[in-house]
DSSP file (Angstrom, degrees, kcal/mol; ACC not computed):
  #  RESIDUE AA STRUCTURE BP1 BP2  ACC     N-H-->O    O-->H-N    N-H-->O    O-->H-N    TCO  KAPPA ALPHA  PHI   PSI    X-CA   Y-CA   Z-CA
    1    1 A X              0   0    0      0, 0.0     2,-0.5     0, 0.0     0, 0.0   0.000 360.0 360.0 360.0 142.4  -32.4   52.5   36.3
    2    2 A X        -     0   0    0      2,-0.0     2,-0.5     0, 0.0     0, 0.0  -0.940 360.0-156.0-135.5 131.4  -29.9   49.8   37.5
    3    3 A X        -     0   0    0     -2,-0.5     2,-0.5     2,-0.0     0, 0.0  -0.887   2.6-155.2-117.8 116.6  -31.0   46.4   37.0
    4    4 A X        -     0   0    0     -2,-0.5    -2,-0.0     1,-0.1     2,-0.0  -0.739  18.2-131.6-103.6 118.1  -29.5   43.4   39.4
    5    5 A X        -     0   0    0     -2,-0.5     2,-0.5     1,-0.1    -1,-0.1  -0.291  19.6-158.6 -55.7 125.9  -29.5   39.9   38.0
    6    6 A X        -     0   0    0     -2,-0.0     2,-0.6     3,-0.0     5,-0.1  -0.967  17.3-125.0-127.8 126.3  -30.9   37.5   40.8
    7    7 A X  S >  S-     0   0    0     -2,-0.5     3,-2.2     1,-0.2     0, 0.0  -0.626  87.9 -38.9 -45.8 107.4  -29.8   33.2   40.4
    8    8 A X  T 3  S-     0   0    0     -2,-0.6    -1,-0.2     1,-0.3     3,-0.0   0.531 103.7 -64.6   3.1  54.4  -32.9   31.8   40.4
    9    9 A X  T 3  S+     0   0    0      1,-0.2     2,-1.8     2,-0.1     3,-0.4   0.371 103.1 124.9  82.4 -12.7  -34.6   34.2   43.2
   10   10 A X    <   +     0   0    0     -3,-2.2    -1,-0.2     1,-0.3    -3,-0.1  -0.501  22.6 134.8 -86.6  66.3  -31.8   32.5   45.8
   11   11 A X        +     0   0    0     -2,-1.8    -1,-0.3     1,-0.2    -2,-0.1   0.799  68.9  44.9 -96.6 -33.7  -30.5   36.0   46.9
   12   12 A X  S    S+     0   0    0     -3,-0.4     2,-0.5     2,-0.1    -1,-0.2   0.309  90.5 101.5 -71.5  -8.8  -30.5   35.3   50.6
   13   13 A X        -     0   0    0     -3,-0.1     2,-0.3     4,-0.0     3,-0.1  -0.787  61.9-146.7-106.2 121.0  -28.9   31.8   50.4
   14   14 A X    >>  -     0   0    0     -2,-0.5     4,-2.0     1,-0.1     3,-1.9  -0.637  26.7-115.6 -78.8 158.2  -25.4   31.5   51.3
   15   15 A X  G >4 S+     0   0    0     -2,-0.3     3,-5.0     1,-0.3    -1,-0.1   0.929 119.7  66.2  -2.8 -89.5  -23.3   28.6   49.2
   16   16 A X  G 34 S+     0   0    0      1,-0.3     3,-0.3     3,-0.1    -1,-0.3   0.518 102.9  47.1 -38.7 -23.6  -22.9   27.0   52.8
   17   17 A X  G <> S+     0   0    0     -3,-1.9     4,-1.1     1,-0.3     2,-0.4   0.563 109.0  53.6 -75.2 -26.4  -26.9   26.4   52.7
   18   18 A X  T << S+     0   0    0     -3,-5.0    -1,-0.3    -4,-2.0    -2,-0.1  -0.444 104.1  49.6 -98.2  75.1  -27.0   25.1   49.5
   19   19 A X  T  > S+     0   0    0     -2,-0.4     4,-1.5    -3,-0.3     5,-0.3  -0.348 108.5  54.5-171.1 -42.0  -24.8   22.8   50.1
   20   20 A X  H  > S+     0   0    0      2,-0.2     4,-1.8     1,-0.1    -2,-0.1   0.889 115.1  45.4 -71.1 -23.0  -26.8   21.5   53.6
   21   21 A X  H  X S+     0   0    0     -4,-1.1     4,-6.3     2,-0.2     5,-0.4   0.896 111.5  45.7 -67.6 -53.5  -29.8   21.2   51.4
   22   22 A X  H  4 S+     0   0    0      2,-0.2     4,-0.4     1,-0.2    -2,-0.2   0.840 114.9  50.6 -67.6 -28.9  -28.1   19.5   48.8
   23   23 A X  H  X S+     0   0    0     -4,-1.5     4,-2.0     2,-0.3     3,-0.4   0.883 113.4  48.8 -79.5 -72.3  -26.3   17.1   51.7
   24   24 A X  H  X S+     0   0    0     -4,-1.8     4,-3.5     1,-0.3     5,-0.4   0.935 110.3  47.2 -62.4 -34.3  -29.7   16.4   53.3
   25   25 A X  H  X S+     0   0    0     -4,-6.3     4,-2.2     1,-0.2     5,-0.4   0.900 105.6  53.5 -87.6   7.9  -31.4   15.6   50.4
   26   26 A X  H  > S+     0   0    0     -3,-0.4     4,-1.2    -4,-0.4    -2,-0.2   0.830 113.6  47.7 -88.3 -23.5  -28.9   13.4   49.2
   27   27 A X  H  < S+     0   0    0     -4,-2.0    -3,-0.2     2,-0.2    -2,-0.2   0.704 113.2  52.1 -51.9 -49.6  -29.3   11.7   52.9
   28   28 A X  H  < S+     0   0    0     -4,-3.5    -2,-0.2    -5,-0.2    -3,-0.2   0.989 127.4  16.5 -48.4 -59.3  -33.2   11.8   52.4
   29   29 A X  H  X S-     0   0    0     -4,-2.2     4,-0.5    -5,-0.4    -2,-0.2   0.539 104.0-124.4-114.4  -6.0  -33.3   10.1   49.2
   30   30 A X  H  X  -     0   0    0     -4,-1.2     4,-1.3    -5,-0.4     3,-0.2   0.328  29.4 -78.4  90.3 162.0  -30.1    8.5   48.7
   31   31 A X  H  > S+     0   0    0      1,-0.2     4,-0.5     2,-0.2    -1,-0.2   0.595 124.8  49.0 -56.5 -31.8  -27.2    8.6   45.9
   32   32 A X  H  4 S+     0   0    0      2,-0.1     3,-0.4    -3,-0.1     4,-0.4   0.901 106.9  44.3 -83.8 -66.3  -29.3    6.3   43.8
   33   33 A X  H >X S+     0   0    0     -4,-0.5     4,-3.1     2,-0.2     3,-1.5   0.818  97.3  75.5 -42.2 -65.0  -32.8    7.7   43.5
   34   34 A X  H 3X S+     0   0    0     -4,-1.3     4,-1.9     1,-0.3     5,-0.4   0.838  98.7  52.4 -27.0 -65.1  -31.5   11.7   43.0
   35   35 A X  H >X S+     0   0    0     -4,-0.5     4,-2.7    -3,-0.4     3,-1.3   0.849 109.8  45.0 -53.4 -41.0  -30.6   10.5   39.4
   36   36 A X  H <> S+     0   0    0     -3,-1.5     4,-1.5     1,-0.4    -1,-0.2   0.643 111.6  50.1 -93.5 -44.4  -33.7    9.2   38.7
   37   37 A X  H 3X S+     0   0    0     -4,-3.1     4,-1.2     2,-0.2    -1,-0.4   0.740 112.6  47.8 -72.7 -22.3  -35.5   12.0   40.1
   38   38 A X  H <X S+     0   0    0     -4,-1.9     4,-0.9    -3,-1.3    -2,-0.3   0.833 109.4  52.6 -91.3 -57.1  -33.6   14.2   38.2
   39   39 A X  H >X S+     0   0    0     -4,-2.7     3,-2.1    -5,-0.4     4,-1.7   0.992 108.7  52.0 -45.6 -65.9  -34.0   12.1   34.8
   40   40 A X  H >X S+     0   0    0     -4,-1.5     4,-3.2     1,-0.3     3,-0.5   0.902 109.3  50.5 -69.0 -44.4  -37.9   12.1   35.2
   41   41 A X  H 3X S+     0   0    0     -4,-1.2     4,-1.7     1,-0.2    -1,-0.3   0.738 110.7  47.0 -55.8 -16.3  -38.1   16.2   35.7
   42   42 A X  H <X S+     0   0    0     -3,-2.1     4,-0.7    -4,-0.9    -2,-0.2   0.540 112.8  49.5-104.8 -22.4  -36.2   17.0   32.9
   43   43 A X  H <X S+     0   0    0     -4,-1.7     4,-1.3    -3,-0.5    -2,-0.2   0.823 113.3  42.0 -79.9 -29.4  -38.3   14.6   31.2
   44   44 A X  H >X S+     0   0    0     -4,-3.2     4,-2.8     1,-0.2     3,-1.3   0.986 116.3  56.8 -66.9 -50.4  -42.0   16.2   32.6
   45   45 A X  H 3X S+     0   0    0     -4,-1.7     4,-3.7     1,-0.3    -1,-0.2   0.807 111.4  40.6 -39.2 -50.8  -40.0   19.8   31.7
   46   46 A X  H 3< S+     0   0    0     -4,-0.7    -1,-0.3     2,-0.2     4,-0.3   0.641 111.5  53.3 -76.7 -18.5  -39.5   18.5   28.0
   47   47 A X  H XX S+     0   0    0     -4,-1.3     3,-1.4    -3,-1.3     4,-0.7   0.914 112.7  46.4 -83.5 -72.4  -43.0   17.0   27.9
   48   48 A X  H >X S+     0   0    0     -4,-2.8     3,-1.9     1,-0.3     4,-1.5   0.910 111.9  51.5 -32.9 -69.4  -44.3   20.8   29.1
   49   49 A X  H 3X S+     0   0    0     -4,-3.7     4,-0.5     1,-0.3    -1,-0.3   0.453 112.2  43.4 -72.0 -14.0  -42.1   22.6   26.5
   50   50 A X  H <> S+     0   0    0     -3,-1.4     4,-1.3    -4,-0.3    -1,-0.3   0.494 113.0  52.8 -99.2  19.9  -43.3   20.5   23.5
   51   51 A X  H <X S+     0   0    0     -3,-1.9     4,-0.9    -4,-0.7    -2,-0.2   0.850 110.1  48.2 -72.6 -90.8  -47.1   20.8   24.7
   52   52 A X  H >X S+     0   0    0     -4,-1.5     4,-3.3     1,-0.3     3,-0.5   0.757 113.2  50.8 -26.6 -63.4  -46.7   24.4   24.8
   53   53 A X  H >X S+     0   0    0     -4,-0.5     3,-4.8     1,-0.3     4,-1.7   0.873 111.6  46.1 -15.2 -76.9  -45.1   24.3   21.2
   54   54 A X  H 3X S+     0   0    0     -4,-1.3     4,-1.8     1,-0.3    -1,-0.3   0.723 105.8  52.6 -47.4 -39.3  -47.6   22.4   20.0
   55   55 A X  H <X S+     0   0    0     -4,-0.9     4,-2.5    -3,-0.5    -1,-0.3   0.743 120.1  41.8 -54.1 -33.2  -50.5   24.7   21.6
   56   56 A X  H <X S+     0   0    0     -3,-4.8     4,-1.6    -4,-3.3     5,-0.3   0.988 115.6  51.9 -74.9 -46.9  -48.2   28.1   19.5
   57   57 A X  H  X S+     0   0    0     -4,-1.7     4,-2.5    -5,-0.3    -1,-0.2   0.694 115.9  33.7 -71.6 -53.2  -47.8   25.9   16.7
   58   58 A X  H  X S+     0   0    0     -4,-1.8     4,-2.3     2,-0.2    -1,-0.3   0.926 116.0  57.3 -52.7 -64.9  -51.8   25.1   16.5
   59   59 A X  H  X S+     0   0    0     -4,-2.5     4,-1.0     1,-0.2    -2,-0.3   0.703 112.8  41.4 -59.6 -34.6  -52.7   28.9   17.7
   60   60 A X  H  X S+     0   0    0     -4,-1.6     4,-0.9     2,-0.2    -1,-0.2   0.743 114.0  57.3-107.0 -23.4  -50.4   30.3   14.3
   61   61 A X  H >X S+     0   0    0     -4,-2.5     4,-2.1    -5,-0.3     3,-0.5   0.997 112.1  37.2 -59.7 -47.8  -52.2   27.3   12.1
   62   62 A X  H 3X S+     0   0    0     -4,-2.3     4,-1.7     1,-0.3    -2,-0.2   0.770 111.7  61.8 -71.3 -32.0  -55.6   28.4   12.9
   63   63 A X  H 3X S+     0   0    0     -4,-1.0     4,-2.8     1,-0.3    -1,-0.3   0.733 112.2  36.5 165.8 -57.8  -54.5   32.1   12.7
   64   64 A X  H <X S+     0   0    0     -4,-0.9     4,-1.8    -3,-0.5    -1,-0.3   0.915 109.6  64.5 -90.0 -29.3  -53.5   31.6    8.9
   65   65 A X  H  X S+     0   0    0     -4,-2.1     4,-1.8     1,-0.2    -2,-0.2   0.956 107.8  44.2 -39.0 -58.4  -56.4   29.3    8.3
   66   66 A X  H >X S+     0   0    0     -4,-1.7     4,-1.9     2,-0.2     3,-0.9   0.955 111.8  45.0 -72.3 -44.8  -58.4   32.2    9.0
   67   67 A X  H >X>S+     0   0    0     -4,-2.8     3,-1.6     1,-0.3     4,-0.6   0.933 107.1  64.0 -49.4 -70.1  -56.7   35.0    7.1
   68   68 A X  H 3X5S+     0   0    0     -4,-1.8     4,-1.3     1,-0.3    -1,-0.3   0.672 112.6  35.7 -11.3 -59.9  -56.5   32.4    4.1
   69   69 A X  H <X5S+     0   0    0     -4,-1.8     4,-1.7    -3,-0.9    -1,-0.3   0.692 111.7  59.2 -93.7 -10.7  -60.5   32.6    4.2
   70   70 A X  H <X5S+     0   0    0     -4,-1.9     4,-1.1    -3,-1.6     5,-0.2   0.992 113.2  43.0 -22.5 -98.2  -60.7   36.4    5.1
   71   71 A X  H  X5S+     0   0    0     -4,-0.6     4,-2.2     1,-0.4    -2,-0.2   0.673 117.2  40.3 -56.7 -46.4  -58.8   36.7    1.9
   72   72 A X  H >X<S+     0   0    0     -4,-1.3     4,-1.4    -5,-0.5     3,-0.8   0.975 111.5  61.1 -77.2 -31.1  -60.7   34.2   -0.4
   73   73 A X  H 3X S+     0   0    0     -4,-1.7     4,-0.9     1,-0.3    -2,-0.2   0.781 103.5  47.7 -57.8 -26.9  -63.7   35.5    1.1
   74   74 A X  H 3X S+     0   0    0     -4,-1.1     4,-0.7     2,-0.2    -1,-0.3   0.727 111.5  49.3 -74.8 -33.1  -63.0   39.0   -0.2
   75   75 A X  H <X S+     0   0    0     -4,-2.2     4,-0.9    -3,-0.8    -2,-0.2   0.736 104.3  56.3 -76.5  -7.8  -62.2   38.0   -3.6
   76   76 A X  H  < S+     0   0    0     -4,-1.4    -2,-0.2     1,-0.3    -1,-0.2   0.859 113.0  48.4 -88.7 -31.9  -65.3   35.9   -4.0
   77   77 A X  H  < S+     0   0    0     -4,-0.9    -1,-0.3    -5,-0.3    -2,-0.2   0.864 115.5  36.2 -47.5 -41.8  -67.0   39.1   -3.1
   78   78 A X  H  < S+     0   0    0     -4,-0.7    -1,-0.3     2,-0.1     2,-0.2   0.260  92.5 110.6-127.2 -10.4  -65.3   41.7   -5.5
   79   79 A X  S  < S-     0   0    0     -4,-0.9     2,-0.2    -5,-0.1    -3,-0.0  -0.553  76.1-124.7 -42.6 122.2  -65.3   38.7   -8.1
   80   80 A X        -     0   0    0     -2,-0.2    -2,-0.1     1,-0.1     2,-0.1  -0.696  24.4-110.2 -94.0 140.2  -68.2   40.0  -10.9
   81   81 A X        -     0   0    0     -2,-0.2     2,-0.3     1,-0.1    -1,-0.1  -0.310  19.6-135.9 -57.5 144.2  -71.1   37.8  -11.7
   82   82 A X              0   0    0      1,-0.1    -1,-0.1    -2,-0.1     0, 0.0  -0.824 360.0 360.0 -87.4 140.9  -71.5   36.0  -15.1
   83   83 A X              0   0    0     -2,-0.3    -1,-0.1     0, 0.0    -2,-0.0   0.484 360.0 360.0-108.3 360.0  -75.0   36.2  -16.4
């Protein structure tokens, strides 16, 4: 099976179209603005990617919480009463 690497899904788009895009929007939103917009995605992006962390991060604390009482809970079992 032969597997072909696609640039972010843009397989149909020549160079000379991204370059009219990039040329209109820099025309929409002007030279100024573009950074700004740019800054603030990268920030929402970084914002996403340490939610999600935090969400694995959470998901593999509770995870060990529970084996941790799995585990005591079985010795308290198999522990022999004192009379």
């Amino acid at each position: 099976m032969y597997f072909k690497p696609q640039f972010l899904l843009l397989e149909g788009i020549s160079a000379g179209e991204l370059i009219f895009v990039f040329l209109v929007v820099l025309l929409f939103f002007g030279s100024k603005s573009i950074p700004k917009m740019a800054r603030t995605l990268g920030r929402g992006m970084r914002q996403l990617r340490d939610a999600s962390q935090q969400i694995q991060d959470d998901i593999k604390t509770a995870a060990f919480r529970d084996e941790e009482l799995d585990t005591f809970a079985s010795k308290k079992k198999n522990k022999p009463k004192k009379k």
